[in-house]
TORMAR-300505 format. One line per 4 residues: number of its first residue (from 1); their letters; for each residue x, y negated, z of C-alpha. Coordinates in pm, 1 decimal, padded with zeros to 6 digits. Each point is the difference from the previous one (the first is absolute). Layout:
BEGIN
NUM	A	X,Y,Z  ...
// end
This chain:
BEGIN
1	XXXX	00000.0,00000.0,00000.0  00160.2,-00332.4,-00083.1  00042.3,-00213.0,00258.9  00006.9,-00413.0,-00094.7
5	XXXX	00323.9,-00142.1,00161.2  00025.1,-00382.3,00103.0  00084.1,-00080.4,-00289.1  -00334.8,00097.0,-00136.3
9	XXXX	-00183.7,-00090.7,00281.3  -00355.9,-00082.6,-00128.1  -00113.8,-00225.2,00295.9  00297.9,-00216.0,-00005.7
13	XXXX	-00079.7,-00330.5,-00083.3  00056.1,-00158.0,-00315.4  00283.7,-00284.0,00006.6  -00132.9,-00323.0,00079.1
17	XXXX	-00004.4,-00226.8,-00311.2  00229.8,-00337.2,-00003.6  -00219.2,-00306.0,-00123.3  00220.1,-00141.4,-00285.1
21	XXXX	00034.9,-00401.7,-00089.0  -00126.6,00095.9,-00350.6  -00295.3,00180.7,00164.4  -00101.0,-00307.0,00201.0
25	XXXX	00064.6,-00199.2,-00312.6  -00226.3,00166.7,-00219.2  -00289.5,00018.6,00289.0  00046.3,-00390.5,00068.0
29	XXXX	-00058.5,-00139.1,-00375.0  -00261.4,00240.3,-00045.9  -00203.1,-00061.0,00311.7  00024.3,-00358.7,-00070.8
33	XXXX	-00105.3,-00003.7,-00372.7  -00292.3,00234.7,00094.8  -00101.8,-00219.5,00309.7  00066.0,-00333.3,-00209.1
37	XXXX	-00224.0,00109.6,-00318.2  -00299.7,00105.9,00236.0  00047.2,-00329.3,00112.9  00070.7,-00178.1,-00333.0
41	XXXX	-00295.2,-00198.5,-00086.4  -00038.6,-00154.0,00363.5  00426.3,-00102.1,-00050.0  -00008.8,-00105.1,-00315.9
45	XXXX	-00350.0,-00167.9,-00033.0  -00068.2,-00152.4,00386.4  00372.5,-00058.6,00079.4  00116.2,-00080.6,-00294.6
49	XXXX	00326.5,00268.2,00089.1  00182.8,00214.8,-00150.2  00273.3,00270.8,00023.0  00267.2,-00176.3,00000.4
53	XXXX	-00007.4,-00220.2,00343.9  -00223.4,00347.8,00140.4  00273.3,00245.7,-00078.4  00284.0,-00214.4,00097.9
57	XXXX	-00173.5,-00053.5,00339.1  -00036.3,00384.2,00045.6  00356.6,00034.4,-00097.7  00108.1,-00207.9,00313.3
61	XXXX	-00232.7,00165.7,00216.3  00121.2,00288.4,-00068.4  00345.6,-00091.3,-00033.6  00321.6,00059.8,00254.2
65	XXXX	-00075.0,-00344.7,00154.2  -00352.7,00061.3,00098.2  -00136.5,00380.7,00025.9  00337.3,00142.4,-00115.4
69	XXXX	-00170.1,00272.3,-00270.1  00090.7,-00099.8,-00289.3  00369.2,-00085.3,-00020.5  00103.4,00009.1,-00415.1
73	XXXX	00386.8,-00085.8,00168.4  00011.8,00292.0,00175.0  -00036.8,00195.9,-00322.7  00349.8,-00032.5,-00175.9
77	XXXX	00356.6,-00189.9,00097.1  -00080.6,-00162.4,-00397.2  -00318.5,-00159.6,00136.5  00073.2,-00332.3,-00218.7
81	XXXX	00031.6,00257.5,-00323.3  -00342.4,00152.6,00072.6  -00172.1,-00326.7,00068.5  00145.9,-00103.3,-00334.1
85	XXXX	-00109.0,00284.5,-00196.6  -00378.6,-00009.0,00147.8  -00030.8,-00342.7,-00094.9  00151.8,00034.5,-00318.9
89	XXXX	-00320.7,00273.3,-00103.3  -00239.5,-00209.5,00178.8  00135.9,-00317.4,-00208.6  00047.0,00216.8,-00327.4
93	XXXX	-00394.9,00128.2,-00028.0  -00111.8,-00322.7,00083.6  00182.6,-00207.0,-00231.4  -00079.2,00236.4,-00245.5
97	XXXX	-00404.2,-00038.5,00042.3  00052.7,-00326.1,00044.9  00174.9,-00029.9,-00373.2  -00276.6,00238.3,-00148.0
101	XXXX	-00276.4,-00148.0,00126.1  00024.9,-00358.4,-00094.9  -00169.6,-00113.3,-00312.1  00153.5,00097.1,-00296.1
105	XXXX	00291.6,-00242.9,-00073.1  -00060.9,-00168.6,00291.6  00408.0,-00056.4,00042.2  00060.6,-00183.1,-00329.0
109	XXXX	-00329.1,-00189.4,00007.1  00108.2,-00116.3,00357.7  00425.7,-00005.5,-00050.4  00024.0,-00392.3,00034.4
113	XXXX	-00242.3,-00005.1,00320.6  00212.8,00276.7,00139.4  00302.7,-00096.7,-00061.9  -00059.1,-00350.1,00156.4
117	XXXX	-00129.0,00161.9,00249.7  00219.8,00295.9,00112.8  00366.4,-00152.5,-00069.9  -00047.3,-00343.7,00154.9
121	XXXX	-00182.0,00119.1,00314.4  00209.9,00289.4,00077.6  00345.7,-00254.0,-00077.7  -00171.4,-00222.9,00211.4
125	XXXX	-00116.2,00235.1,00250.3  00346.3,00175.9,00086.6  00231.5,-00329.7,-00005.1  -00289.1,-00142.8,00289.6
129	XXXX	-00028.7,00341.6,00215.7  00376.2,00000.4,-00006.4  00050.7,-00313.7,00095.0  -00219.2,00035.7,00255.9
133	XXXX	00174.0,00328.9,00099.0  00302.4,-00144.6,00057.5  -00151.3,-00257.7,00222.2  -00182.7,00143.9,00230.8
137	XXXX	00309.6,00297.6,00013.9  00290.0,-00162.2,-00026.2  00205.3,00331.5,00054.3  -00079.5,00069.6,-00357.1
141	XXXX	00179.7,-00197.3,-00280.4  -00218.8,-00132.3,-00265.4  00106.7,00254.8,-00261.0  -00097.6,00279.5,00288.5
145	XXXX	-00341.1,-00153.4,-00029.0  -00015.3,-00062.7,-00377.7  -00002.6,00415.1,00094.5  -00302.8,-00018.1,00237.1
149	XXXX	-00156.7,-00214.7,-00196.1  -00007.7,00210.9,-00310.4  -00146.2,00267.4,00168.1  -00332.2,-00292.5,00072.3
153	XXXX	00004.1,-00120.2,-00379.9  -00225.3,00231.1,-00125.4  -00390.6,00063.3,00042.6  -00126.9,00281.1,00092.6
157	XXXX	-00175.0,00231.8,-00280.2  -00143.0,00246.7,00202.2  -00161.4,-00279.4,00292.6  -00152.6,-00210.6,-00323.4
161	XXXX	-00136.2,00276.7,-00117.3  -00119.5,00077.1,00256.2  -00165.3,-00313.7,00190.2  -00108.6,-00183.8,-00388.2
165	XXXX	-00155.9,00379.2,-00057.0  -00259.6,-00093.6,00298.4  -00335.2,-00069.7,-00051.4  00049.8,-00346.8,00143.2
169	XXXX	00276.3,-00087.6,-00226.9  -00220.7,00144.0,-00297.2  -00281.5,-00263.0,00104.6  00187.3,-00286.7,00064.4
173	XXXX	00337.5,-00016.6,-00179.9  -00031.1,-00077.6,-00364.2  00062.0,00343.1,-00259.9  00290.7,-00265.3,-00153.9
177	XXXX	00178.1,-00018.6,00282.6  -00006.6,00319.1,00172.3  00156.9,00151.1,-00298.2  00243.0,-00262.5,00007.6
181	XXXX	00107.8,00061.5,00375.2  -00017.6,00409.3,-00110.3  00229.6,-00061.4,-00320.0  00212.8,-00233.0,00210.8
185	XXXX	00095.7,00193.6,00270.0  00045.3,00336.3,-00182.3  00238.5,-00219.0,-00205.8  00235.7,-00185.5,00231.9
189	XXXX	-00003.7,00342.2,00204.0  00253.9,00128.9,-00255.1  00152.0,-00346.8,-00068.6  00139.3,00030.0,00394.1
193	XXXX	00273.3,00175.7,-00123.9  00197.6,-00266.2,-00114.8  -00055.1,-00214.4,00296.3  00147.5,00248.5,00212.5
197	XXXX	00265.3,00139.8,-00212.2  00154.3,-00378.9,-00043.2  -00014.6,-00029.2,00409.4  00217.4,00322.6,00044.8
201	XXXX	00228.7,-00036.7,-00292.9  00067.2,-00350.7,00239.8  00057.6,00192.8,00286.5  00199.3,00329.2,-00135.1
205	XXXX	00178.0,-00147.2,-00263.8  00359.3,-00195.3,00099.3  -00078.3,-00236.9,-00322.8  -00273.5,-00202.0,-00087.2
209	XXXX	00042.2,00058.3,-00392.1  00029.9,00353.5,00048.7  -00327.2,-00047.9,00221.9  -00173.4,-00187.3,-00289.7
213	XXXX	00125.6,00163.4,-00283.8  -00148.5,00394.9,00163.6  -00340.0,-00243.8,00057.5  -00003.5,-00096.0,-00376.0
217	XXXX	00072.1,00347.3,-00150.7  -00142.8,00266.0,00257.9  -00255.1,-00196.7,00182.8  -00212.9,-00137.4,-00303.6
221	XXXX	00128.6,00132.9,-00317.0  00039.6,00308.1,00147.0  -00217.6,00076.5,00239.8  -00303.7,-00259.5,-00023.1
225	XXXX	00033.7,-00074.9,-00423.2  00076.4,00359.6,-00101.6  -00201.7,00172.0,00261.0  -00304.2,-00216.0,-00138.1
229	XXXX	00031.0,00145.2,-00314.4  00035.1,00323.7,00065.1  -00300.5,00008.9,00183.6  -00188.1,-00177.5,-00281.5
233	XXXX	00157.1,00258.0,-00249.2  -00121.8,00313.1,00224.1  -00342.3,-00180.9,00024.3  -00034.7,-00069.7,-00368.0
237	XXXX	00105.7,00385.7,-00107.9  -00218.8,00159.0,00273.5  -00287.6,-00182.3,-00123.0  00044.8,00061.9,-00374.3
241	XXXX	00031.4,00405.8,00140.2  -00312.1,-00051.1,00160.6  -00208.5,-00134.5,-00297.2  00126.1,00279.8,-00160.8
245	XXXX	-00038.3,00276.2,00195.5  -00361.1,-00183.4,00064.7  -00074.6,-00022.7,-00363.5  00115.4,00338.6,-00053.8
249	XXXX	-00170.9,00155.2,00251.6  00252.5,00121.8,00242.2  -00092.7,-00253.2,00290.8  -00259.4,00065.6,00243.5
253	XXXX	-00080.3,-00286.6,00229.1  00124.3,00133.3,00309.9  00337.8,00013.7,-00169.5  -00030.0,-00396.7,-00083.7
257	XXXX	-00089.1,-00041.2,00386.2  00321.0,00176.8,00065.2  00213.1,-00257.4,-00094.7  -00022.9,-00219.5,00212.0
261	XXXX	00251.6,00163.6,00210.1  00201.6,00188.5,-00238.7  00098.7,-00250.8,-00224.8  00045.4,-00217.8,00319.4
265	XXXX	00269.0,00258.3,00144.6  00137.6,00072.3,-00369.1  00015.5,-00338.9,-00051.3  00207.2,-00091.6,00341.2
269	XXXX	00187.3,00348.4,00009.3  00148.9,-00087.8,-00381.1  00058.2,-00375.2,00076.7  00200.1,00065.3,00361.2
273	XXXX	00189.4,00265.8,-00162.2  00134.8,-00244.5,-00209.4  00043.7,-00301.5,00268.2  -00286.1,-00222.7,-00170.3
277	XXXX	-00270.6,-00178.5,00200.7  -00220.4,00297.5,00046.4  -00273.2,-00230.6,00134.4  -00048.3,-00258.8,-00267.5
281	XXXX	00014.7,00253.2,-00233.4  -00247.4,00232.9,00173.6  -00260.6,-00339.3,-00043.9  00147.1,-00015.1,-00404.2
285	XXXX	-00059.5,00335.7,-00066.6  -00390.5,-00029.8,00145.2  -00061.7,-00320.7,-00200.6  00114.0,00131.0,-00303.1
289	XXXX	-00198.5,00323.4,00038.6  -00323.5,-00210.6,00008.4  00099.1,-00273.7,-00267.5  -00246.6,00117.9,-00226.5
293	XXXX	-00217.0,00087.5,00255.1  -00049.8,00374.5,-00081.2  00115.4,00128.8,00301.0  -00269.4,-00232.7,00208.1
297	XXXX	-00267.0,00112.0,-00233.8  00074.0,00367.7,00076.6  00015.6,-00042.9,00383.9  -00240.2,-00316.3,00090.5
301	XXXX	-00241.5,00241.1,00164.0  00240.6,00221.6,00223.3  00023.0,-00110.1,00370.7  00360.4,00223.2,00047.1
305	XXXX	00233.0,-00291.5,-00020.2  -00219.4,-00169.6,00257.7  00004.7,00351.3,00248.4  00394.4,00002.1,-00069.9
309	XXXX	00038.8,-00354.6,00087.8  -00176.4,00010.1,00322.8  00143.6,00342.0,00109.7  00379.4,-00146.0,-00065.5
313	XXXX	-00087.0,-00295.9,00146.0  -00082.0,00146.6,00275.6  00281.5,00212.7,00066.1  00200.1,-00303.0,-00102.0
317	XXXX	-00079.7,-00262.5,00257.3  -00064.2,00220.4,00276.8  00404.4,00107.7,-00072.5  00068.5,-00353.0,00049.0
321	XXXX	-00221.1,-00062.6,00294.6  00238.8,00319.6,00159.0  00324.1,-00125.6,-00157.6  -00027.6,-00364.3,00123.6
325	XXXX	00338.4,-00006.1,00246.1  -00197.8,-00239.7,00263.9  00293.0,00082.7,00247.9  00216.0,-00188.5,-00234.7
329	XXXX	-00211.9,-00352.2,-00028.4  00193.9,-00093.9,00288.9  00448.2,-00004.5,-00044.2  00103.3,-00308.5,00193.9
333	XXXX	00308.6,00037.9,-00095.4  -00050.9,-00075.6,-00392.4  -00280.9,-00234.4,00108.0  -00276.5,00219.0,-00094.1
337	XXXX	-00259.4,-00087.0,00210.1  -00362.0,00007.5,00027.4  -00102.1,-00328.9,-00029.2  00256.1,-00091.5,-00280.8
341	XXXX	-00149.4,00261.7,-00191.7  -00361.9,-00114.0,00048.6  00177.1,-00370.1,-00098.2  00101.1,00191.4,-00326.3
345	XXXX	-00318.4,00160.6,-00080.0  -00220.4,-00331.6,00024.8  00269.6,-00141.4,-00217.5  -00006.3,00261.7,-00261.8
349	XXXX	-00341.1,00040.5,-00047.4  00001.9,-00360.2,-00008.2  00191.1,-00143.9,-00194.7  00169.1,00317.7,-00253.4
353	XXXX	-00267.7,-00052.7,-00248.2  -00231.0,-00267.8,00055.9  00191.2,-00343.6,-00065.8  00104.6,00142.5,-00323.3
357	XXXX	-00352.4,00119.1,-00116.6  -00153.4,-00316.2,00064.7  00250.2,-00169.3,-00222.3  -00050.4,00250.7,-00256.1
361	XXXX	-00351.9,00092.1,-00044.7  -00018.1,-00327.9,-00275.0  00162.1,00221.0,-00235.6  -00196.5,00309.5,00111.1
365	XXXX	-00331.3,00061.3,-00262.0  -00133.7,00261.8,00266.3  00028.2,-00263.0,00317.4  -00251.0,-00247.8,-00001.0
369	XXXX	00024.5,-00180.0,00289.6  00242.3,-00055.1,00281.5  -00157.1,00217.0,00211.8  00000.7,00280.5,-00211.9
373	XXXX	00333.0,-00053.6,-00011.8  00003.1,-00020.6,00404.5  -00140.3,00322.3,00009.1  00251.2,00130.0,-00266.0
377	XXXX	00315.6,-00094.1,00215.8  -00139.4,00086.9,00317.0  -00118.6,00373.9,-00154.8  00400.9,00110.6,-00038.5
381	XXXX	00009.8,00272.0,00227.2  00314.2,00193.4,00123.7  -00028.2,00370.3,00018.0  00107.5,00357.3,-00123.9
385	XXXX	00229.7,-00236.0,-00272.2  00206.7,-00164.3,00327.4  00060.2,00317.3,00174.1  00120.1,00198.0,-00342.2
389	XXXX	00183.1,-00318.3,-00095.8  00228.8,-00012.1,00391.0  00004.7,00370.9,-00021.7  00203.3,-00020.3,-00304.5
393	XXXX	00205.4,-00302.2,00099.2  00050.6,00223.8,00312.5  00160.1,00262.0,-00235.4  00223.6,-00241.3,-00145.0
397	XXXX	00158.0,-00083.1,00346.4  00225.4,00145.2,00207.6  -00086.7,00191.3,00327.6  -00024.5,-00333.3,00227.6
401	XXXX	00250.2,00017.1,00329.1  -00105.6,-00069.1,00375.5  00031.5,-00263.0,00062.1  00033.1,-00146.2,-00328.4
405	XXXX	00336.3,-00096.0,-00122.7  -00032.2,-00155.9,-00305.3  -00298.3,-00159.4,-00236.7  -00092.3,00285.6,-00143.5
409	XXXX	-00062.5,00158.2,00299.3  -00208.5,-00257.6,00137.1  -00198.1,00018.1,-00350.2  -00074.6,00362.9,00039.4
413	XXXX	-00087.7,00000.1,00380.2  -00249.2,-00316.8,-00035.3  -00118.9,00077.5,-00322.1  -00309.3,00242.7,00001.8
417	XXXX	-00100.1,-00116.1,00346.6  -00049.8,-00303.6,-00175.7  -00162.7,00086.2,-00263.2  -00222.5,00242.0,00158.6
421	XXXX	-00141.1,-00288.2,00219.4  -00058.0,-00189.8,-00314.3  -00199.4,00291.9,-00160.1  -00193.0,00085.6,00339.5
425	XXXX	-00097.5,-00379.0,-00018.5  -00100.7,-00017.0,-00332.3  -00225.4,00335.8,00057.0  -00177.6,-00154.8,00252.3
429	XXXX	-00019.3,-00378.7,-00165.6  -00145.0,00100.2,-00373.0  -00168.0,00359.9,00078.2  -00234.4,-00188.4,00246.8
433	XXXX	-00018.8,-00358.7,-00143.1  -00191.4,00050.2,-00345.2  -00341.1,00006.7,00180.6  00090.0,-00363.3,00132.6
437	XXXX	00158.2,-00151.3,-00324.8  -00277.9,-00245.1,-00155.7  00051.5,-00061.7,-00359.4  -00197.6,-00394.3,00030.3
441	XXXX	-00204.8,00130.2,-00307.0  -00357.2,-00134.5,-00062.7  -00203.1,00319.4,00062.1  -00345.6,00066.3,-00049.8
445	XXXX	-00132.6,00348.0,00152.4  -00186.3,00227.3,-00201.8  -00195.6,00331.7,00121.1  00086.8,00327.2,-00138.1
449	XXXX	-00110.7,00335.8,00063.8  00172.6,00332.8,-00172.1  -00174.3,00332.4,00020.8  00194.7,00320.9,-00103.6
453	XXXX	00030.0,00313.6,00024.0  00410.7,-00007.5,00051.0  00136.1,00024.8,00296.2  00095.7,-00333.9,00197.2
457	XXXX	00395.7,00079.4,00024.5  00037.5,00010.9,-00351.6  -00087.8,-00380.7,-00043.1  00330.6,-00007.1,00153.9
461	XXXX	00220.1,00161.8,-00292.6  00267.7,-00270.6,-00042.6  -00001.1,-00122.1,-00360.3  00026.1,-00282.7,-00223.7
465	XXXX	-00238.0,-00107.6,-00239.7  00169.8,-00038.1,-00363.3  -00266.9,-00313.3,-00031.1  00148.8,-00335.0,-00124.6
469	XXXX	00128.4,-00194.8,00280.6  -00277.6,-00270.1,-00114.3  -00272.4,00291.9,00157.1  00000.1,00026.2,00399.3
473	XXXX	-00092.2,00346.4,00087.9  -00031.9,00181.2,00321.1  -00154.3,00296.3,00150.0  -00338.6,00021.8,00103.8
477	XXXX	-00100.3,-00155.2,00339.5  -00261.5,-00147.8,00265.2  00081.3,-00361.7,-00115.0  00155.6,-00102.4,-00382.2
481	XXXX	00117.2,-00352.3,-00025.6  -00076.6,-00207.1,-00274.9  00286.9,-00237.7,-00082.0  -00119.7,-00403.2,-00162.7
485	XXXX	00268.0,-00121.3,-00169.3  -00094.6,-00357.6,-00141.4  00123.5,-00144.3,-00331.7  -00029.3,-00341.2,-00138.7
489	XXXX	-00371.0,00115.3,-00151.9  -00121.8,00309.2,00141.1  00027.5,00250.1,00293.7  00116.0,00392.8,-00062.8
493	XXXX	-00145.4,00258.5,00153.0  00213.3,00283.9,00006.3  -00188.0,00292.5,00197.7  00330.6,00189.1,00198.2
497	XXXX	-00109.3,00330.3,00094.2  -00099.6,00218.7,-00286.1  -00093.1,00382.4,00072.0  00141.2,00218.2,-00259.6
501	XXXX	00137.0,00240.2,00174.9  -00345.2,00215.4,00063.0  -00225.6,00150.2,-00251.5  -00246.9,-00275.9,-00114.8
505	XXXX	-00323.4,00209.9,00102.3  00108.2,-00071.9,00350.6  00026.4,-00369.5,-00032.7  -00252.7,-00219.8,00204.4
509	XXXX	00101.5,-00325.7,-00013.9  -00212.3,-00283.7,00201.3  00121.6,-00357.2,-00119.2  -00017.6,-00381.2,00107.4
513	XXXX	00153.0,-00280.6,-00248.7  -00032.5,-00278.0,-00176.7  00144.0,-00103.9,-00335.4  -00156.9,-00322.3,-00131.9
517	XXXX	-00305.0,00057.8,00188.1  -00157.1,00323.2,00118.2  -00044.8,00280.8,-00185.1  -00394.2,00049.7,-00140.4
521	XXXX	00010.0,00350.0,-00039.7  00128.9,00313.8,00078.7  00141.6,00008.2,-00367.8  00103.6,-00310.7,-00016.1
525	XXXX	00202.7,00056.9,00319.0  00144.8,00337.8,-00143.4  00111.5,-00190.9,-00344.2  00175.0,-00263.8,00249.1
529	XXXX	00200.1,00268.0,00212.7  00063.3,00216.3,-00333.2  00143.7,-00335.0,-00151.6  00235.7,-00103.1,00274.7
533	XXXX	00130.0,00364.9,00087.8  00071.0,00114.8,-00265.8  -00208.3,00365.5,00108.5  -00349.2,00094.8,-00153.1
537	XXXX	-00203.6,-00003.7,00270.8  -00227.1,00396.6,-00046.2  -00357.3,-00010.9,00000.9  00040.1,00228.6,00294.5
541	XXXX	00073.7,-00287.7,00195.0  -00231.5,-00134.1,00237.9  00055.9,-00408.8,-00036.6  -00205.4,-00233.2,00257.6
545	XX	00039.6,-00351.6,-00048.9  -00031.2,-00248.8,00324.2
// end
């Protein structure tokens, strides 16, 4: 008879299981994208929030500082590397979509607005933050900040996105210049690179020629001007592949849907090999996919970019809400102290982008009015681009020493807690402040009511309408504004929510206007709307004048 030895012993217990960081990972993001979209339409449509001030909250509560859970530090000695890589995907997909999805030739239709706009700014921007820098932390040298600073030039993709995405954005920003804040920051997110490169040729380099000469060749021919092109040449041939393989009947649409990430990761995988600017080209190779607008045609009605964006978003900032070094906001030694770096932040978001705007919005056909362009430099936010941008400065430093024995040194030891602060700051100031930002526009409130048979969380899918800028559309809502804008001879009515998103069948619309006197009839009001949208209004509709 066989007898079981220890070793076999059937009522031992089974080893205990070790909880892994990647195991709490995983379980954090999900739990919070499950427990924010059952709670979406109360965020997004009573607080006017969104993911990216939520998730970065939950990220610090969770973080070593507060419950001690969630510590992304703790992971791997190459922390900064990690960090750098994560925010490089997040970056990638979005300024992919964000290439793809405006109108079709929306960047040389708008190249003169955005090049006043992006250049100028961001010059402007980084000389002023540094200068500042250096002020209020004298330990730093001015070129040591010219470092910092580059890491604050750009605006944030993923945040704009993001917040200008919102419902309240969609009612009350203009179509014109959303896409212009959109197109803007995905392309001075790529254009950071030579910013930055200039400050550390400065600081590794033992000669100033040498230190311009490797900005002029690698850091824009190279890098920006070559890596542009090669994103645009990757975007053109994909989408001529596509047609055909469309035409020919090899393409499903599931596969077009696909793309979005894999040309994003082909796209920044083939440019990095190389040493180009795998961000600006990731945002060339997604415009010129959609030049034609083929590709928009073929996925207008697919919600997947939308789930992707949210779920990496998520993941994203609640990284950053973990990887924020709070127990590094305060080195007396290098100065780094609280208050200086509250100081900082209200001078940042103060004055990085808005003097400049408001002298250049004259020349800017999309900016009407100085507060428009108020809201445009105020809305630069500092994000996921800031902490890949001082991850790879970090790279291009050596180790620092302690206590800090040379410049360098006191560069790499103050420089992400400073511009982590900046980024926590910004979080805060422009996830939460687009429900309070007025435009000053003349409004007059109109009533309408949408009945369908779709569920409420797709009226969220993130996308932009290929309309002419002339046309202000926006989702579907409890109150549509009507914008008056007066001429010399007559007032335009331009209606700026238009459904057409939802199967016409489902449309109930119930309107109040006037337009050179109120309407006499139902017909006569349907002729009116169908003449100023631009949309034939269905005979399903139910129209009730009042």
């Amino acid at each position: 008879m066989f007898v079981p030895s220890d070793r076999f012993d059937v009522h031992r217990k089974p080893p205990r299981q070790q909880t892994t960081s990647t195991s709490v990972a995983y379980t954090l993001v999900g739990g919070f994208v499950v427990v924010y979209n059952l709670l979406s339409l109360v965020v997004k449509e009573r607080l006017y929030m969104n993911e990216v001030a939520l998730g970065t909250g939950f990220g610090v509560l969770l973080g070593p500082h507060v419950l001690g859970i969630f510590d992304p530090r703790s992971w791997t000695h190459v922390t900064d590397t990690l960090t750098r890589e994560i925010m490089r995907i997040v970056l990638a997909t979005g300024l992919f979509a964000i290439g793809v999805e405006l109108p079709k030739r929306y960047m040389a239709d708008h190249a003169r607005s955005l090049l006043i706009m992006v250049v100028p700014t961001m010059a402007f921007g980084w000389f002023v933050s540094a200068a500042f820098i250096h002020l209020l932390f004298p330990k730093l040298d001015f070129v040591s900040s010219l470092v910092i600073s580059a890491c604050l030039t750009p605006t944030d993709p993923i945040i704009s996105a993001a917040v200008i995405g919102g419902r309240f954005a969609v009612k009350n920003v203009p179509l014109s210049i959303r896409h212009l804040l959109v197109a803007e920051s995905a392309s001075n997110d790529g254009l950071a690179y030579p910013f930055l490169s200039i400050s550390i040729y400065l600081t590794t380099e033992a000669s100033r020629a040498t230190a311009f000469e490797k900005w002029v060749v690698i850091g824009w021919i190279y890098q920006v001007i070559l890596g542009t092109v090669l994103g645009a040449v990757i975007g053109y041939i994909f989408s001529r592949l596509l047609k055909l393989a469309h035409r020919k009947g090899f393409l499903d649409r599931e596969s077009y849907i696909a793309q979005y990430v894999a040309l994003a990761l082909f796209t920044v995988g083939a440019t990095k090999s190389l040493g180009n600017d795998d961000l600006l080209a990731a945002f060339a190779a997604g415009s010129a996919i959609s030049w034609d607008g083929h590709f928009n045609t073929q996925t207008e009605d697919d919600a997947f970019s939308s789930i992707l964006d949210l779920v990496l978003n998520c993941a994203c900032f609640i990284y950053i809400g973990a990887w924020l070094p709070f127990d590094k906001f305060n080195i007396p030694e290098l100065g780094v102290t609280p208050w200086r770096l509250v100081l900082l932040m209200l001078v940042i978001l103060a004055l990085r982008r808005i003097p400049s705007l408001l002298v250049l919005f004259k020349f800017l056909p999309e900016v009407s009015n100085w507060r428009e362009a108020l809201f445009c430099g105020h809305f630069g936010p500092i994000g996921v681009g800031a902490v890949f941008i001082s991850t790879l400065a970090q790279s291009h430093l050596e180790a620092p020493r302690d206590p800090p024995s040379s410049q360098q040194d006191v560069l790499a030891t103050a420089l992400q807690p400073i511009v982590s602060f900046i980024v926590l700051g910004s979080i805060l100031t422009h996830g939460l402040s687009i429900p309070f930002f007025s435009m000053g526009r003349r409004t007059l409130t109109i009533s309408r009511s949408l009945v369908t048979d779709h569920p409420d969380w797709l009226q969220w899918a993130r996308r932009m309408p290929s309309h002419d800028d002339a046309e202000r559309i926006a989702t579907p809502s409890a109150n549509a504004t009507v914008v008056i804008e007066e001429s010399q001879r007559k007032k335009v009515l331009r209606i700026e929510q238009v459904c057409t998103d939802f199967s016409p069948s489902y449309l109930v619309l119930s309107e109040s206007f006037h337009l050179k006197g109120p309407p006499s009839s139902t017909r006569q009001s349907t002729v009116v709307i169908e003449e100023h949208i631009g949309v034939a209004v269905p005979e399903q509709a139910v129209l009730r004048d009042s």
